[in-house]
Structures are given as C-alpha cells and as structure tokens.
Backbone atoms as SQL, in Angstrom:
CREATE TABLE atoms (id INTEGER PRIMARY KEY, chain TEXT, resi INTEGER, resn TEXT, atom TEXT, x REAL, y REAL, z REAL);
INSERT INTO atoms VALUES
  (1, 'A', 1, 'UNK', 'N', 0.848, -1.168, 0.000),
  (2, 'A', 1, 'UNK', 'CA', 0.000, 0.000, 0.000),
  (3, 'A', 1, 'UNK', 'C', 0.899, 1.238, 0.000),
  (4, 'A', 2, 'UNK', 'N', 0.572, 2.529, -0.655),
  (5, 'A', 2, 'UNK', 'CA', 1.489, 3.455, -1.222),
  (6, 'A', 2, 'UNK', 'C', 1.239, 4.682, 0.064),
  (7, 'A', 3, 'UNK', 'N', 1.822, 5.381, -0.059),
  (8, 'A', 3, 'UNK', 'CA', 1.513, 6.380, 1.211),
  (9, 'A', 3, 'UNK', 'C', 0.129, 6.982, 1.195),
  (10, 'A', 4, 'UNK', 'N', 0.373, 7.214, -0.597),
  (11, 'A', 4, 'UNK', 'CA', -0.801, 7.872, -0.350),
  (12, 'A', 4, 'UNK', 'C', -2.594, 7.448, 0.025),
  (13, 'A', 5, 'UNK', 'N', -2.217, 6.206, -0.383),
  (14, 'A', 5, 'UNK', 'CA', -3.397, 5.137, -0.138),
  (15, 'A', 5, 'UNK', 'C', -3.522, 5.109, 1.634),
  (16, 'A', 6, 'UNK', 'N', -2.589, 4.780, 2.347),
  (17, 'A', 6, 'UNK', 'CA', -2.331, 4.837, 3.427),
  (18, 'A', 6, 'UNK', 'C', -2.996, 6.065, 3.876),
  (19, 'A', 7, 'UNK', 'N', -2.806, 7.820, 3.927),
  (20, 'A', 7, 'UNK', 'CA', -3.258, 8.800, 4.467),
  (21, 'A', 7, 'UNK', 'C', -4.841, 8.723, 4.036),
  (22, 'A', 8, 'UNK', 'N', -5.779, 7.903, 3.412),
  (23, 'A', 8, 'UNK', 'CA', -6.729, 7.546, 3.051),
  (24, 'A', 8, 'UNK', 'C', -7.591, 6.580, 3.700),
  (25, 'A', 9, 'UNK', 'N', -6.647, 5.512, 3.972),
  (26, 'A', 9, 'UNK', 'CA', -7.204, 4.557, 4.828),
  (27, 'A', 9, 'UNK', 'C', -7.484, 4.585, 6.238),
  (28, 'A', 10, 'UNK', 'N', -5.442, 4.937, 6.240),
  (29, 'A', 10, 'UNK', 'CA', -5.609, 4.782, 8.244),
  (30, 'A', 10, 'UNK', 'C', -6.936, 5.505, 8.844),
  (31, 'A', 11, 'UNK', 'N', -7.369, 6.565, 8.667),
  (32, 'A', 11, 'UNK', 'CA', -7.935, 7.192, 9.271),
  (33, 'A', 11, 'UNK', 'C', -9.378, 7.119, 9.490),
  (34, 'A', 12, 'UNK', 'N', -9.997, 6.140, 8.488),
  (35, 'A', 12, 'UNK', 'CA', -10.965, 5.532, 8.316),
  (36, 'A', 12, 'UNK', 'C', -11.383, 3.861, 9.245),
  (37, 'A', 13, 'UNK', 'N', -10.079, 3.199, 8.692),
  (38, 'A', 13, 'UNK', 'CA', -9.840, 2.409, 9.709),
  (39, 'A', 13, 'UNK', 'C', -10.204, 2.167, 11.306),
  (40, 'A', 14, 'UNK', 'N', -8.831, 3.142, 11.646),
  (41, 'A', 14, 'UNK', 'CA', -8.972, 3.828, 13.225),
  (42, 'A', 14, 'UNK', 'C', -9.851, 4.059, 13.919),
  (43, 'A', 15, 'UNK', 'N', -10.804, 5.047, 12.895),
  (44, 'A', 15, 'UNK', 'CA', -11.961, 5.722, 13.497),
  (45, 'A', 15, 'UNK', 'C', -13.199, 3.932, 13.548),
  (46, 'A', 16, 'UNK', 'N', -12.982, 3.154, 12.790),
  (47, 'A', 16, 'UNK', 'CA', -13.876, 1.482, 12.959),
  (48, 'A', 16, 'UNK', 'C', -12.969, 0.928, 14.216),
  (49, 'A', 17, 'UNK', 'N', -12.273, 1.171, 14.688),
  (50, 'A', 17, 'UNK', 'CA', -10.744, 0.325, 15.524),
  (51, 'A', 17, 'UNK', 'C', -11.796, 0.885, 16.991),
  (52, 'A', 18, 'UNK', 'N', -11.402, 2.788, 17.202),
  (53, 'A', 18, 'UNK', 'CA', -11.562, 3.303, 18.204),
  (54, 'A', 18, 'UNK', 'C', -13.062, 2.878, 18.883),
  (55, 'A', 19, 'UNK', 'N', -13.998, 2.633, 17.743),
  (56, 'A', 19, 'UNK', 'CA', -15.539, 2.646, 17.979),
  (57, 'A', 19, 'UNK', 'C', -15.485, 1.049, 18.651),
  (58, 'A', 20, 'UNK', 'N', -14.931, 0.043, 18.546),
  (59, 'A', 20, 'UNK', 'CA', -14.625, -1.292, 18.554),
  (60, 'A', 20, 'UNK', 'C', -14.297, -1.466, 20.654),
  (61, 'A', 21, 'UNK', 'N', -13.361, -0.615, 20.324),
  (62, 'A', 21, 'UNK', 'CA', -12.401, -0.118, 22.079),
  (63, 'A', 21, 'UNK', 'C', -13.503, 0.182, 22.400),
  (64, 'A', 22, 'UNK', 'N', -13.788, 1.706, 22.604),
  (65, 'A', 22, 'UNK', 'CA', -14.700, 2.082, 23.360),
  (66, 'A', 22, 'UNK', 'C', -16.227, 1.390, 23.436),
  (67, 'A', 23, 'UNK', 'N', -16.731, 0.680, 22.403),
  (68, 'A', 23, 'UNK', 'CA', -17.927, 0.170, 22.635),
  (69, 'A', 23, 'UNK', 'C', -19.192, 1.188, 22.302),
  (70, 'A', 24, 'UNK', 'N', -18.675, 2.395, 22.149),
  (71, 'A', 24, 'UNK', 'CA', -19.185, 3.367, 21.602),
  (72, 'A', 24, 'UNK', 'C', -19.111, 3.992, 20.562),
  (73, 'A', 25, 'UNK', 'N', -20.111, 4.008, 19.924),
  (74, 'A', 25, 'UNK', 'CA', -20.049, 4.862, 18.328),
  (75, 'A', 25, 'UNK', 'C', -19.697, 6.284, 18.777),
  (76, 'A', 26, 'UNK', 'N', -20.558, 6.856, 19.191),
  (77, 'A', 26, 'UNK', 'CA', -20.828, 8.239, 19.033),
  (78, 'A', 26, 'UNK', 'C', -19.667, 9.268, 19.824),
  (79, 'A', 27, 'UNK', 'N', -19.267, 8.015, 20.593),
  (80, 'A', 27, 'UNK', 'CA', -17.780, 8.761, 21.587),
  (81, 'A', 27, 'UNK', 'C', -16.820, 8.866, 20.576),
  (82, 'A', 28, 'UNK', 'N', -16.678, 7.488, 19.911),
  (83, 'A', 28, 'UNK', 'CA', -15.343, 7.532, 18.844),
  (84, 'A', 28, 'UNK', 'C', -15.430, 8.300, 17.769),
  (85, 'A', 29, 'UNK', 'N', -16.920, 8.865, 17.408),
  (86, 'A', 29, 'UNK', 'CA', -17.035, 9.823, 16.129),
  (87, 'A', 29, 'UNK', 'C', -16.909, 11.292, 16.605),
  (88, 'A', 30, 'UNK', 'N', -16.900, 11.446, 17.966),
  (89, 'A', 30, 'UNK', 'CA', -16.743, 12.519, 18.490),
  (90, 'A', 30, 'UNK', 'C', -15.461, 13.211, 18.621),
  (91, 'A', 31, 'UNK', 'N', -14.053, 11.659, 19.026),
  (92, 'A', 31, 'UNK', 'CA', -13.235, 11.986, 19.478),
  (93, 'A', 31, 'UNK', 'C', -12.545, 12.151, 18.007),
  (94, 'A', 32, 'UNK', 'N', -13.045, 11.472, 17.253),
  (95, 'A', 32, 'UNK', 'CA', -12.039, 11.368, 15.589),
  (96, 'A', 32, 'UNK', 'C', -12.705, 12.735, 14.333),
  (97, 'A', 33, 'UNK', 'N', -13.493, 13.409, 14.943),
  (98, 'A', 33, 'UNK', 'CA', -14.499, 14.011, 14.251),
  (99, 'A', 33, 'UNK', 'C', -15.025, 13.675, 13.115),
  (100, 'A', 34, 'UNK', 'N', -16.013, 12.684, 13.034),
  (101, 'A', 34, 'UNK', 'CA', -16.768, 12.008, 12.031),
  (102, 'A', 34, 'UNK', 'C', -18.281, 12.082, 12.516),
  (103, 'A', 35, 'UNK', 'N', -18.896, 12.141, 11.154),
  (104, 'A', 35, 'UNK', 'CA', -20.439, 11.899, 12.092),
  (105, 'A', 35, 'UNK', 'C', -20.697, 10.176, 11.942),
  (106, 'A', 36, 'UNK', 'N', -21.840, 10.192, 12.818),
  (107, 'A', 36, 'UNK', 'CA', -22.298, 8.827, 12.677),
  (108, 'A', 36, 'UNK', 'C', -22.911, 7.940, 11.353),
  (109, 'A', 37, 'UNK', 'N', -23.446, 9.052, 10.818),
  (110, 'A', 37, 'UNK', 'CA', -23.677, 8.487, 9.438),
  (111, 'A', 37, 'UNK', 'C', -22.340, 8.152, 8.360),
  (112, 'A', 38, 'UNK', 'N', -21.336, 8.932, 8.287),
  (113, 'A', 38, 'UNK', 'CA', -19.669, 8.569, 8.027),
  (114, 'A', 38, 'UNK', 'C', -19.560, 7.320, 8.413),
  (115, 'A', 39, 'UNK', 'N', -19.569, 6.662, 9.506),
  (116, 'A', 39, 'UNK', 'CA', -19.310, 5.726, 10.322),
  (117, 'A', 39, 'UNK', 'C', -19.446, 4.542, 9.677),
  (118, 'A', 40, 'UNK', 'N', -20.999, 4.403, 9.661),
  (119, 'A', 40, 'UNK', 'CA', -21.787, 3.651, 9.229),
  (120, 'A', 40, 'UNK', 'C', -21.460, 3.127, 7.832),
  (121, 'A', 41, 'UNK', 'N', -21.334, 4.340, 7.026),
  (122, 'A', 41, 'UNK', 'CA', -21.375, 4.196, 5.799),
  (123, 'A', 41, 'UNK', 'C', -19.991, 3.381, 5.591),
  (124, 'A', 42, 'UNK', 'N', -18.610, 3.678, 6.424),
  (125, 'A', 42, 'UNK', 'CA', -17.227, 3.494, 6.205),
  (126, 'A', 42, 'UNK', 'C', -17.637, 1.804, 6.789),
  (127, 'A', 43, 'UNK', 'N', -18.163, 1.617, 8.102),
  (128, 'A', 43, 'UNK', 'CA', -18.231, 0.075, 8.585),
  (129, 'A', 43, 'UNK', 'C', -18.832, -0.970, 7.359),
  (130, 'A', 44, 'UNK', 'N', -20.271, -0.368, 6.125),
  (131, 'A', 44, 'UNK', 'CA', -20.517, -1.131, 5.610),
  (132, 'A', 44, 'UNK', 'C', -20.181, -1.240, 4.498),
  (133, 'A', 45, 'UNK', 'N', -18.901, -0.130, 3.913),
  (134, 'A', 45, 'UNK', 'CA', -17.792, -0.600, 3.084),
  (135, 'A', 45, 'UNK', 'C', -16.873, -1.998, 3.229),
  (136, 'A', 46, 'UNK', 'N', -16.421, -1.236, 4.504),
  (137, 'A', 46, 'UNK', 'CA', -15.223, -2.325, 5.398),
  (138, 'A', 46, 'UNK', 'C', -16.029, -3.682, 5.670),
  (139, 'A', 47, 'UNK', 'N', -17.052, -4.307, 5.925),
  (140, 'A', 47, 'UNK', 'CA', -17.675, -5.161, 6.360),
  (141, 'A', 47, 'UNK', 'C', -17.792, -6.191, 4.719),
  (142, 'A', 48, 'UNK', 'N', -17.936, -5.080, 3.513),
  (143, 'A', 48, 'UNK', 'CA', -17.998, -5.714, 2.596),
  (144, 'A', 48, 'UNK', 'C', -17.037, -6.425, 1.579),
  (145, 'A', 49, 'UNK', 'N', -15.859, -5.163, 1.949),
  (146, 'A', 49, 'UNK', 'CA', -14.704, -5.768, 1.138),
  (147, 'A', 49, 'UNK', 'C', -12.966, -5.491, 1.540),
  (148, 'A', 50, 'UNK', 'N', -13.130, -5.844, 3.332),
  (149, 'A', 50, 'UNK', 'CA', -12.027, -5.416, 3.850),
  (150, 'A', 50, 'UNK', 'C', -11.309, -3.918, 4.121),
  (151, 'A', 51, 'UNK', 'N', -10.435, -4.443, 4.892),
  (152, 'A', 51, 'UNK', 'CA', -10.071, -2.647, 4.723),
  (153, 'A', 51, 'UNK', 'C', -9.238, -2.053, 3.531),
  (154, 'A', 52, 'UNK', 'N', -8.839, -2.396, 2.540),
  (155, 'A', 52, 'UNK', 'CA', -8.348, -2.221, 1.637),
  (156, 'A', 52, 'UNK', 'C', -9.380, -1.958, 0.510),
  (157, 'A', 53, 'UNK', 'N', -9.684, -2.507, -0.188),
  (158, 'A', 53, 'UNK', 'CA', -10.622, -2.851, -1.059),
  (159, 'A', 53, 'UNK', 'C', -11.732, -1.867, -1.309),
  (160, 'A', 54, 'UNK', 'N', -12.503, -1.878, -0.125),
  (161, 'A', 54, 'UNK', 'CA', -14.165, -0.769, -0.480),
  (162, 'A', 54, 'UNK', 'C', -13.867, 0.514, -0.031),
  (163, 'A', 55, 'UNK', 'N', -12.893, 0.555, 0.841),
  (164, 'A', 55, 'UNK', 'CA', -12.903, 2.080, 1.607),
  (165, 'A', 55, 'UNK', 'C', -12.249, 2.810, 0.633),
  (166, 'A', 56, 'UNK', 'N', -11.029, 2.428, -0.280),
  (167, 'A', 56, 'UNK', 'CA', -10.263, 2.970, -0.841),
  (168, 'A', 56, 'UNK', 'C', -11.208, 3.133, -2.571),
  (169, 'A', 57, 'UNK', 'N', -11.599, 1.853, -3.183),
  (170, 'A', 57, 'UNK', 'CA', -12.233, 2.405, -4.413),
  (171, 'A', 57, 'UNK', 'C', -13.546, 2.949, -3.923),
  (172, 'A', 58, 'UNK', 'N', -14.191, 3.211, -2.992),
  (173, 'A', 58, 'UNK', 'CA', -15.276, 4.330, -2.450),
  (174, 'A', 58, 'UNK', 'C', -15.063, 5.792, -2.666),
  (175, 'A', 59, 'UNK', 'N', -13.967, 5.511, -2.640),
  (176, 'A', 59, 'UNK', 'CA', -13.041, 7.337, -2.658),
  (177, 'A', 59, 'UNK', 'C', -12.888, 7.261, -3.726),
  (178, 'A', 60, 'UNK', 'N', -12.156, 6.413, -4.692),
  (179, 'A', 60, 'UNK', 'CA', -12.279, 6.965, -6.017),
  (180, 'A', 60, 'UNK', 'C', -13.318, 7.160, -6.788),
  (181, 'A', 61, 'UNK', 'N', -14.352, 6.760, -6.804),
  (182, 'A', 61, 'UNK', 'CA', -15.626, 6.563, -7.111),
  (183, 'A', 61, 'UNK', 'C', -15.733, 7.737, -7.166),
  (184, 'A', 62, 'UNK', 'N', -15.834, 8.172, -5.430),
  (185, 'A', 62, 'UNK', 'CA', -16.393, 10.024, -5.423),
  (186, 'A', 62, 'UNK', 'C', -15.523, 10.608, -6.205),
  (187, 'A', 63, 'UNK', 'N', -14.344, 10.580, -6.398),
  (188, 'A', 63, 'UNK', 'CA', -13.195, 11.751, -6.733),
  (189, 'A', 63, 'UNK', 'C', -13.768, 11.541, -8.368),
  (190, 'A', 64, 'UNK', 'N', -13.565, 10.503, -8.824),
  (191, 'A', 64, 'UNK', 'CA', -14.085, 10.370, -10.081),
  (192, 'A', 64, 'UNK', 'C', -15.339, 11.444, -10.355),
  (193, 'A', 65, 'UNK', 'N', -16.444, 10.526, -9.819),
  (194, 'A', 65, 'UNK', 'CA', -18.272, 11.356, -10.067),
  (195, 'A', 65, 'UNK', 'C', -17.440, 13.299, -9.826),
  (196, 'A', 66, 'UNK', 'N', -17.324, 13.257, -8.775),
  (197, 'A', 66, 'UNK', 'CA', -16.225, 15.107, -9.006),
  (198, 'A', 66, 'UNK', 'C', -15.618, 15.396, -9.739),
  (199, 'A', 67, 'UNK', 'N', -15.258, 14.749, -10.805),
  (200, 'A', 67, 'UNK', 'CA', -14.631, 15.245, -11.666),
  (201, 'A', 67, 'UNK', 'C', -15.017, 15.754, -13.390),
  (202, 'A', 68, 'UNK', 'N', -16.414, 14.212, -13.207),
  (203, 'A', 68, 'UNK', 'CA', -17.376, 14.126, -14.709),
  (204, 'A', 68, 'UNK', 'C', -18.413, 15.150, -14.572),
  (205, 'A', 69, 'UNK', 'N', -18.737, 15.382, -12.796),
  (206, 'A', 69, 'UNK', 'CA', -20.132, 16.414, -13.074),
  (207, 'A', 69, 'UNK', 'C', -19.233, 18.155, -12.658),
  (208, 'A', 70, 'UNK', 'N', -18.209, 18.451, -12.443),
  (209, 'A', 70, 'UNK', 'CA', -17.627, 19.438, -12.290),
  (210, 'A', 70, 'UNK', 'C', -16.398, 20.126, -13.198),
  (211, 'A', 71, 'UNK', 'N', -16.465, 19.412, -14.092),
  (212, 'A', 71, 'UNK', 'CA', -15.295, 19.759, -15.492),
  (213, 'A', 71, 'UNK', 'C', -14.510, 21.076, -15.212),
  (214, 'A', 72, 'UNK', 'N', -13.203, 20.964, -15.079),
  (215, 'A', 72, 'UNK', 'CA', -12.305, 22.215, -14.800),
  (216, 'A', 72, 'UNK', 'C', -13.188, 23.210, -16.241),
  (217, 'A', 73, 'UNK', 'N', -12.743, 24.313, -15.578),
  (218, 'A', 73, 'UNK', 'CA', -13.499, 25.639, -16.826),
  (219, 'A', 73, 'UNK', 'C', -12.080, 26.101, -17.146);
C-alpha cells in the first residue's frame, strides 16, 4: 500500500478500531471528528470488502463522479 493510499485509509480504519475499544459509536465519532452516518457508511464498506478494497475504491468513485459532473473551466 502506497503512502498515499495509506493517508486515506488509516484514518478511516482507526476511526472502525476506536468505535470497537470504546464500545461506543458516538464517543469515537466525536473523538475522531466524524459523524455517525460517516461511520456507518465506512463500517458497511469495510464489512464488505475489507479494509483495503471498499474504503479505498469508495473514494475513487467520489473523486471520479467530481470530476465528470464538475469539469475544470
């Protein structure tokens, strides 16, 4: 995994790691600043295709769709 993939992941990760520890969602989205719906959405990436896999082409997806409906002028 490349760095930059890495500053993408970890933090997504972590924030599924911290919620895991504490037993609490809403503490760990508090302490990582994410909302709960973020959360959710990142756990049923990760749940579907590891941590590698959905979290990372999820992001390209968006960056992509940002790019076809926002065309540099």
């Amino acid at each position: 995994m490349t760095t930059y993939q890495e500053k993408i992941i970890k933090p997504r990760i972590g924030l599924l790691k911290l919620a895991e520890q504490l037993g609490n969602v809403s503490q760990a989205c508090k302490v990582m600043g994410y909302s709960r719906d973020t959360f959710y959405r990142y756990k049923e990436l990760h749940d579907q295709g590891g941590e590698r896999g959905k979290l990372y082409m999820r992001w390209l997806d968006v960056k992509l769709a940002l790019r076809i409906v926002c065309p540099q002028i």
